[in-house]
N, C-alpha and C positions, 0 to 999 in steps of 0.2 A: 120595744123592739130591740132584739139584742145587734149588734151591729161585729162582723168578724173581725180579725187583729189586722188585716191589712187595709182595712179600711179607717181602724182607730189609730194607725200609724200612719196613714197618709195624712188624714186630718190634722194631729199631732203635730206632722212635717210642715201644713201649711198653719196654722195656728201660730208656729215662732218661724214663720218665713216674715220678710222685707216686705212683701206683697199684701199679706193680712192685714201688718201692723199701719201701712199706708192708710189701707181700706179701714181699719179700725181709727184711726186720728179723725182723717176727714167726718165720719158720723159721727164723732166726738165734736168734733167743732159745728157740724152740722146742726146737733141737737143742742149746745149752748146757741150758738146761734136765736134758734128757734124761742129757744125759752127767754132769751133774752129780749125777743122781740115781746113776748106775752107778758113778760115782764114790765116792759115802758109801757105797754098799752092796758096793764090792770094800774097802773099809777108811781111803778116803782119809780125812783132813780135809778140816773145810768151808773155804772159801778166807776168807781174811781178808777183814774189812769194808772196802771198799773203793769203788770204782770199778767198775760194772757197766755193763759196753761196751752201746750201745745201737743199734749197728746195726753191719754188716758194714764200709762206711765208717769208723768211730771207731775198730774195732778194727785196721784196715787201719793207719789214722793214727799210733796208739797204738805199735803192734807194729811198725812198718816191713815186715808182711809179710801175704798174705793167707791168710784161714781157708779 
């Protein structure tokens, strides 16, 4: 579905808005969260006290790759 130019610039506008990138962190920590729960309960250990990435950007930074 082709979608018009003001719709791929509004999207665009919210995409690098304050708003997304919120809404983008928290399901980022959401989803380690999650996994991290799956994690303790298939047997892992908890990860060392550390450094807990705080948004998708940091870990991007951090890691040289993205989640």
């Amino acid at each position: 579905m082709m979608m018009d130019n003001n719709f791929e610039k509004a999207f665009g506008e919210y995409l690098d808005s304050a708003e997304y990138d919120t809404i983008a962190n928290e399901l980022f920590a959401a989803t380690r969260n999650a996994f991290l729960v799956g994690w303790i309960a298939a047997g892992g250990s908890l990860p060392a006290s550390g450094h807990i990435f705080g948004s998708r950007q940091e870990y991007y930074f951090e890691n040289k790759s993205y989640c």
